[in-house]
C-alpha positions as CSV (number, residue, x, y, z in Angstrom):
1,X,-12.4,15.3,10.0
2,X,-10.9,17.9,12.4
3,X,-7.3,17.6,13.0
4,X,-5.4,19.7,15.6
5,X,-1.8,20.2,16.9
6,X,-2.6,20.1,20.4
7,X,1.1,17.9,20.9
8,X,2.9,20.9,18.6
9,X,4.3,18.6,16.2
10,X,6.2,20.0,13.5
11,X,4.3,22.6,11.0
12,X,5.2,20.8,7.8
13,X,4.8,17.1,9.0
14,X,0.9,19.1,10.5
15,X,0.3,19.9,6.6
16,X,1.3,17.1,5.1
17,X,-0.9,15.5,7.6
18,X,-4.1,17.6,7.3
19,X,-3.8,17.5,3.6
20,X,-5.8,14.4,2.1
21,X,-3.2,12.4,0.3
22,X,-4.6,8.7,1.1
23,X,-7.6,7.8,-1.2
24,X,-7.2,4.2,0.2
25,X,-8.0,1.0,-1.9
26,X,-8.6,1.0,-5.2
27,X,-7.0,4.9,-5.7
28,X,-4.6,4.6,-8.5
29,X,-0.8,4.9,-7.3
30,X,2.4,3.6,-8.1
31,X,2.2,1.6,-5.2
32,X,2.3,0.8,-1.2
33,X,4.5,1.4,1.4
34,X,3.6,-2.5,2.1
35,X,4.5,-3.0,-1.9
36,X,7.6,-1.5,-1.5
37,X,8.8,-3.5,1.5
38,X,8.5,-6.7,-0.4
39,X,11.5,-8.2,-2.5
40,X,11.9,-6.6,-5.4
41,X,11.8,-9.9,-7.5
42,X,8.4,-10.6,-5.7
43,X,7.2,-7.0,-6.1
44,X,8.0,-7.4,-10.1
45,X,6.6,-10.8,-10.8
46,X,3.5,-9.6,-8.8
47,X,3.1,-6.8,-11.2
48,X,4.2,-8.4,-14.1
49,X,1.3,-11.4,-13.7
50,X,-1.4,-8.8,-11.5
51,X,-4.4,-9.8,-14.2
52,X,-3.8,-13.2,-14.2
53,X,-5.5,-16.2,-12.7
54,X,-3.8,-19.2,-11.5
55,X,-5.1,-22.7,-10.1
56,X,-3.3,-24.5,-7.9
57,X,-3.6,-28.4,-6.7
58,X,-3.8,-29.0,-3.4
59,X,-1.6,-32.7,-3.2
60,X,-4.4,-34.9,-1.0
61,X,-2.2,-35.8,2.1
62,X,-3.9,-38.4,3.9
């Protein structure tokens, strides 16, 4: 990918940009900007159970 400055943004916020710091899914980080705007409660029970499976009933409601 080609990346210019035609709009003369800052030089560092232009390197941090060119550089290629976003593998995408299934890179191995920490975690998500969208991970870290979740409770934290939610974020650590999330992480906490990640490899397990759960089944849930579905009451039948008619």
């Amino acid at each position: 990918m080609n990346i210019t400055n035609y709009n003369k943004i800052p030089e560092p916020i232009y390197r941090a940009v060119c550089q290629n710091w976003y593998s995408g899914a299934g890179a191995k980080h920490f975690c998500s900007v969208t991970e870290l705007l979740k409770p934290e409660k939610l974020f650590v029970l999330e992480r906490r159970h990640k490899d397990q499976h759960f089944h849930i009933e579905m009451p039948n409601l008619s």
